[in-house]
DRENKOL-111207 format. One record per residue (C-alpha): x, y, z; residue in three letters. Coordinates in pm, whole numbers, padded with zeros to 5 digits, always signed. Example, Ala and Ser with C-alpha at 12.3 -4.5 7.8 and 13.67 -1.06 7.14 Angstrom:
BEGIN
> px/py/pz/type
> +01230/-00450/+00780/ALA
> +01367/-00106/+00714/SER
This chain:
BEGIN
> px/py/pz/type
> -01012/+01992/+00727/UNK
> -01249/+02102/+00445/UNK
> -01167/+01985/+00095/UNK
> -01292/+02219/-00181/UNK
> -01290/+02151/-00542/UNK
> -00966/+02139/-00596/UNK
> -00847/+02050/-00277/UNK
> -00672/+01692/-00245/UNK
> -00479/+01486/-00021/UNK
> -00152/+01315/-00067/UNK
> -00147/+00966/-00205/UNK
> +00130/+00743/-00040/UNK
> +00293/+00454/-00118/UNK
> +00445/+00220/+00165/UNK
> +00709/-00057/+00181/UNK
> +00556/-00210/+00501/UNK
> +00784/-00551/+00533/UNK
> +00802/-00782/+00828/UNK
> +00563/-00744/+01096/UNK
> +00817/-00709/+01320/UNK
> +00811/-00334/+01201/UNK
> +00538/-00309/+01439/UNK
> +00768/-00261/+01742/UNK
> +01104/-00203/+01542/UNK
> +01233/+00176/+01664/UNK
> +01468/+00244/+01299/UNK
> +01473/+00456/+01039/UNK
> +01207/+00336/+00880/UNK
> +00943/+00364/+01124/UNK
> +01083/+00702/+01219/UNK
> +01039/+00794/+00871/UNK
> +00688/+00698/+00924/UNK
> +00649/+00881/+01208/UNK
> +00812/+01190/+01057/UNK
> +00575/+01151/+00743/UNK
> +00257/+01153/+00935/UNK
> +00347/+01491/+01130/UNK
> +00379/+01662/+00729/UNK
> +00074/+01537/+00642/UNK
> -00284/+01743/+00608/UNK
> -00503/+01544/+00900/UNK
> -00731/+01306/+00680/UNK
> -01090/+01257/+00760/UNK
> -01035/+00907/+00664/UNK
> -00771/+00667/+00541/UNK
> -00806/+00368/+00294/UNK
> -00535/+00142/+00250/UNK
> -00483/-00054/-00039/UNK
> -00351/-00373/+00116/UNK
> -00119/-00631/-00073/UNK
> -00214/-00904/+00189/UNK
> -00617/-00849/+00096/UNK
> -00668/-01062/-00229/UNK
> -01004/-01142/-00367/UNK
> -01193/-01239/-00648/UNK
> -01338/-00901/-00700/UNK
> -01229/-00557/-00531/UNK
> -01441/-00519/-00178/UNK
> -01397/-00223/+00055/UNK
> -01426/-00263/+00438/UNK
> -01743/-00041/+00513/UNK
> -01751/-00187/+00908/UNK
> -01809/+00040/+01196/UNK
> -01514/-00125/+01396/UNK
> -01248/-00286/+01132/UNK
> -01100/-00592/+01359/UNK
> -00734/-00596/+01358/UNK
> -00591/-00890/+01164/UNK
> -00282/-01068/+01264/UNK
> -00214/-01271/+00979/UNK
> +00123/-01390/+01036/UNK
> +00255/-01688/+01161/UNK
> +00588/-01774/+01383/UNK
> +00672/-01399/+01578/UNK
> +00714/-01320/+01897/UNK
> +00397/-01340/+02089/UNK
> +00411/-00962/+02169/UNK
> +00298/-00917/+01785/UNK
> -00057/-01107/+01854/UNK
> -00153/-00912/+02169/UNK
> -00121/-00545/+01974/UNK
> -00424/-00391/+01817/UNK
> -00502/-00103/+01649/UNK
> -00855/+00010/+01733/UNK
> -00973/+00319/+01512/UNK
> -01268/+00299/+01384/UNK
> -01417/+00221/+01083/UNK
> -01522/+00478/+00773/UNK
> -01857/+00295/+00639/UNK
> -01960/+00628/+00457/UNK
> -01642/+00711/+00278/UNK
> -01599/+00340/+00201/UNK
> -01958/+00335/+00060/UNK
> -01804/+00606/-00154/UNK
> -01548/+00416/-00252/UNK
> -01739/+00107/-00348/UNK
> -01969/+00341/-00519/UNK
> -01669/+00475/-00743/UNK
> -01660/+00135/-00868/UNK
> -01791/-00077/-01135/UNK
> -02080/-00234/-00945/UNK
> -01967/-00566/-01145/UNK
> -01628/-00606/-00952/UNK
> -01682/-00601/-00607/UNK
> -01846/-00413/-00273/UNK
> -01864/-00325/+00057/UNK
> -01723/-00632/+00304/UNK
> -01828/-00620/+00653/UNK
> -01614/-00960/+00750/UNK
> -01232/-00856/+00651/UNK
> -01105/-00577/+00907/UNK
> -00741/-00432/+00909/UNK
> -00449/-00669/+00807/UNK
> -00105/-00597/+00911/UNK
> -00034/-00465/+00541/UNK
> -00262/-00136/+00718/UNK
> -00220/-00129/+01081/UNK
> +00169/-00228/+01102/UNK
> +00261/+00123/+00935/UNK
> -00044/+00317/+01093/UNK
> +00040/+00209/+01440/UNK
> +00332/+00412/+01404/UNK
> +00193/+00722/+01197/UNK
> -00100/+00781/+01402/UNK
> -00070/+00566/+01748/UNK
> -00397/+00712/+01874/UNK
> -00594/+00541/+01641/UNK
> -00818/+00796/+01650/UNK
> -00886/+00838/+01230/UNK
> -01133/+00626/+01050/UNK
> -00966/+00348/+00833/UNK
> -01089/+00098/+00581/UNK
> -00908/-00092/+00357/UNK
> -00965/-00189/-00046/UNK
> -00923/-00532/-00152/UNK
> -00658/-00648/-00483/UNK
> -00887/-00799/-00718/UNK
> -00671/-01166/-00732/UNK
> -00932/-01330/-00961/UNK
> -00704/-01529/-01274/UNK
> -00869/-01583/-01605/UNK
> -00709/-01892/-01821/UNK
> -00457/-01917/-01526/UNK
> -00370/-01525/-01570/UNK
> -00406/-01255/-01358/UNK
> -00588/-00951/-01446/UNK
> -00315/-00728/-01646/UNK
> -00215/-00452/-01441/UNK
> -00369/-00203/-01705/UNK
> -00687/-00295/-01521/UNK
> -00592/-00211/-01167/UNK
> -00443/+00121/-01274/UNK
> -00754/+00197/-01464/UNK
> -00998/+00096/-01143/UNK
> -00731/+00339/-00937/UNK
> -00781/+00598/-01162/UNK
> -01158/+00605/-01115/UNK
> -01115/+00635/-00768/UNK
> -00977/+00997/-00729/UNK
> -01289/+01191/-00582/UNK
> -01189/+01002/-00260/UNK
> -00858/+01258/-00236/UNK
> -01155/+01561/-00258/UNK
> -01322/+01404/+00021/UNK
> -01036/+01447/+00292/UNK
> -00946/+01082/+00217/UNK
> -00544/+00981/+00237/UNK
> -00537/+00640/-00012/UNK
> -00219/+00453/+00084/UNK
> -00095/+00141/-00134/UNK
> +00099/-00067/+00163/UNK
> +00337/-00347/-00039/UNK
> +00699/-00314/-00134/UNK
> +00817/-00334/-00469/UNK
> +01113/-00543/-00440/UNK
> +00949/-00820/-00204/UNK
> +01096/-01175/-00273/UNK
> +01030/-01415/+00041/UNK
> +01191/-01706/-00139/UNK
> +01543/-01565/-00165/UNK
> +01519/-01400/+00183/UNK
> +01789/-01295/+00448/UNK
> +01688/-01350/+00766/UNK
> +01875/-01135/+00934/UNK
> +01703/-00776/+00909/UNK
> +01990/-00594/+00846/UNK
> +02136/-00788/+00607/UNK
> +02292/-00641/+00261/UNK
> +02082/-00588/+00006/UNK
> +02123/-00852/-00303/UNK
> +02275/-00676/-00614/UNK
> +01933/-00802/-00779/UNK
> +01747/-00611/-00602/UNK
> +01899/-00308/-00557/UNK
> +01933/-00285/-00963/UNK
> +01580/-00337/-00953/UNK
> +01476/-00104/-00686/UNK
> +01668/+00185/-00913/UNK
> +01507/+00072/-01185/UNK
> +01183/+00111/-01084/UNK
> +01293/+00420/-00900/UNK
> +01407/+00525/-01217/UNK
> +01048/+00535/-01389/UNK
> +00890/+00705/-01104/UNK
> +01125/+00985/-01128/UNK
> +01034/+01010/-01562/UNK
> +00711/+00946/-01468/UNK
> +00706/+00660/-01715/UNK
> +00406/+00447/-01608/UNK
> +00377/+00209/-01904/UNK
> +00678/-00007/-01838/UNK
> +00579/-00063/-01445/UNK
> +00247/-00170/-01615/UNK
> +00459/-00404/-01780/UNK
> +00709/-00481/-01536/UNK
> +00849/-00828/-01711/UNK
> +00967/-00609/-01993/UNK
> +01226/-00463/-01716/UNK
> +01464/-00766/-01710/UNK
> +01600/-01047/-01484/UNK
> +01636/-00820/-01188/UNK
> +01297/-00687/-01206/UNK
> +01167/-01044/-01258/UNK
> +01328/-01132/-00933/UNK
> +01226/-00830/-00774/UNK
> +00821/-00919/-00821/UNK
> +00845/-01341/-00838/UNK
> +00415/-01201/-00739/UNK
> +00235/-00884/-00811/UNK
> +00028/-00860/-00452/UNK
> +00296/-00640/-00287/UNK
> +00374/-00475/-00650/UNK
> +00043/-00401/-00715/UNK
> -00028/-00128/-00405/UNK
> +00227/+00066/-00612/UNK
> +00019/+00056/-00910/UNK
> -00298/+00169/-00712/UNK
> -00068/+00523/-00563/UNK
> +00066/+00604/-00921/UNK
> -00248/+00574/-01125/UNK
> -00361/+00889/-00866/UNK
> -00094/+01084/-00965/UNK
> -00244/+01370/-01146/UNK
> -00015/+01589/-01449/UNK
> +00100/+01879/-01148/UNK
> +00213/+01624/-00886/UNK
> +00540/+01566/-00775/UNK
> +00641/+01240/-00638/UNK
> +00877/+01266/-00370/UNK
> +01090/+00918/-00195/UNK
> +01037/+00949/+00220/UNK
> +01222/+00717/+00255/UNK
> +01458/+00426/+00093/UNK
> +01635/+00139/+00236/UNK
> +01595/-00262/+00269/UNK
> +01521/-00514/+00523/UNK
> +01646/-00902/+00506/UNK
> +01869/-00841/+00194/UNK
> +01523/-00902/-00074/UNK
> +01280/-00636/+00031/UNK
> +01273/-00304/-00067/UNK
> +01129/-00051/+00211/UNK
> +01093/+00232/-00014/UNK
> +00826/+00503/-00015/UNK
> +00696/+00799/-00140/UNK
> +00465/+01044/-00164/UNK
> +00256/+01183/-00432/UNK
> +00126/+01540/-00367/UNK
């Protein structure tokens, strides 16, 4: 596809969960599947990936990305898949060029972490488009974390990529507490976090970024919802790109092991 001036591809967001998602057949990964084939082809994808964290933001500018299993305690079936597309080092160049040179680069050590290659196993099985992820800038300053108001304005700065044929996809969930976790997959969902889910749900639809930005101002359920920000903060990266004619549409909804929201959408 050639991307003119005004020409841009859909940002997603993606509630990508346990790994074993990677050979689940559900709704969920049949939403995936379903949300690929309505999709304009990209020329390359960059995932945002909540299981990435540096000091710094680094993009993956490799020929060949390595796939990453890092998880512990599955089935051994999980550690013998790969997914074996191949690299984008000039539209990650891009990327890293987009950037403040003072926070981060191109990696060529990292590769594709389950966070990527879990969902686009099932959106695009050939492999066959270029991926390269984008790291979560981690670094803590007086035992902080950078405020979120910095992440969406880095995301914001990195629009051009959408002109370039380039699909950005923030891969978290936001509702993701491991500590309070079901562990059966199909358990029902914890009032908690279903309140908080809609909540956040609830912005998206108003289009009311500030309190997301601030997501401790959204109460105890919220507070449960994100004990973290690395799986919230993938969400922050696909709203910032939402531009003022952009609809925002859920592709799916739903939770897996009673504390983790699998809810997506799509921007554009």
């Amino acid at each position: 596809m050639t991307f003119g001036d005004t020409d841009r591809m859909p940002v997603l967001f993606l509630g990508h969960g346990s790994p074993m998602n990677i050979i689940a057949e559900n709704d969920f990964t049949r939403s995936l599947q379903s949300l690929a084939a309505d999709l304009p082809r990209p020329d390359a994808i960059m995932v945002v990936s909540a299981h990435w964290l540096t000091d710094g933001t680094y993009v993956g500018c490799m020929e060949r990305p390595r796939t990453i299993h890092d998880f512990y305690g599955f089935p051994d079936q999980l550690y013998g898949i790969t997914y074996d597309s191949p690299g984008a080092p000039e539209h990650a160049r891009l990327a890293s060029d987009l950037l403040d040179p003072a926070v981060g680069g191109c990696d060529e050590s990292w590769g594709l972490d389950h966070a990527s290659w879990s969902v686009l196993r099932h959106m695009y099985p050939e492999a066959d488009i270029p991926v390269f992820e984008m790291s979560l800038d981690y670094s803590f300053n007086d035992w902080h974390p950078r405020p979120l108001e910095y992440h969406y304005g880095l995301a914001k700065g990195l629009a051009e990529l959408r002109r370039k044929g380039v699909l950005i996809v923030g891969s978290g969930n936001m509702v993701h507490n491991l500590g309070l976790i079901d562990f059966e997959t199909d358990a029902v969902a914890f009032d908690w976090a279903v309140e908080a889910d809609e909540t956040i749900k609830a912005k998206l639809i108003e289009r009311d970024h500030g309190p997301l930005l601030d997501y401790d101002s959204l109460g105890r359920a919220v507070a449960l919802a994100v004990p973290t920000p690395d799986h919230y903060l993938p969400m922050i990266y696909a709203i910032a790109l939402q531009e003022e004619d952009e609809p925002l549409e859920f592709t799916y909804e739903g939770f897996q092991n009673g504390s983790v929201s699998m809810r997506c959408f799509r921007i554009g």
